[in-house]
N, C-alpha and C positions, 0 to 999 in steps of 0.2 A: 265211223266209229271203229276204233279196234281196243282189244282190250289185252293187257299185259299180265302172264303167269308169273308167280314165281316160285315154280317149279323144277325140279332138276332134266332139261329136256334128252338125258340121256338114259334115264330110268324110265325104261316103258310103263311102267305102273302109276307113274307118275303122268306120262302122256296120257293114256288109257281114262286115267281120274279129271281132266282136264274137260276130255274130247266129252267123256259123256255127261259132265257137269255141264258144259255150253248144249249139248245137244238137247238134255232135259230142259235149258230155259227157253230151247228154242232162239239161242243164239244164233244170229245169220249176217254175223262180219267177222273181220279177221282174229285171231288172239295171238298175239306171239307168246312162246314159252322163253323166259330171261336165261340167259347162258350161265347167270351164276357166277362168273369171273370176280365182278366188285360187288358189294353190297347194294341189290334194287334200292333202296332209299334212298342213299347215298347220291346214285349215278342217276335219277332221274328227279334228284331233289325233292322228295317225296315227303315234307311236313308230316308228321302225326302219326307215320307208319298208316300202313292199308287195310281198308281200301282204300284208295285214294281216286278222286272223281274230278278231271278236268271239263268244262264247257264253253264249246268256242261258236260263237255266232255264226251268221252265213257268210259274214266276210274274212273269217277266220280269224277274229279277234279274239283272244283267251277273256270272257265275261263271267264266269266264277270256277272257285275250286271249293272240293268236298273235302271234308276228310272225317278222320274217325278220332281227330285230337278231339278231346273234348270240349277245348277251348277256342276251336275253329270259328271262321265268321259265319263258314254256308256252311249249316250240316246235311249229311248223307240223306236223312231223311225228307230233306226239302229239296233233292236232284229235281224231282217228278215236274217239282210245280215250275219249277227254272225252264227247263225243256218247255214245258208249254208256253209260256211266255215268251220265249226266242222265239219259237215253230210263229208265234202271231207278227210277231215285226215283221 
């Protein structure tokens, strides 16, 4: 799992707001903070604006995405039950 900011990674305040958001959930894989160059949406094709929530099986097949469109197929709130389902195959 890693999980993507998007954050300005040259404003430590901004770092600072990152590390101890992941630290309070008890985040324990990677995050990258986005450089900011092109527009995150845009550059990682990001449907609906974020959050945005990829899910790739064990053989690293992409089996659904999340989003916060409202008209999205798999909403955010059903990541949880998705995850368990893959974890059973």
């Amino acid at each position: 799992m890693i999980a993507i900011s998007n954050d300005d990674p040259d404003a430590p305040e901004d770092v600072a707001a990152v590390k101890s958001f992941l630290t309070r959930q008890g985040a324990h894989f990677d995050n990258l903070i986005y450089n900011g160059k092109t527009e995150l949406v845009e550059e990682f094709n990001v449907p609906g604006g974020l959050p945005f929530y990829e899910l790739y099986d064990r053989q690293g097949k992409l089996r659904y995405t999340f989003s916060a469109d409202p008209d999205a197929e798999h909403k955010i709130a059903d990541a949880e039950t998705r995850v368990k389902e893959l974890l059973e195959e």
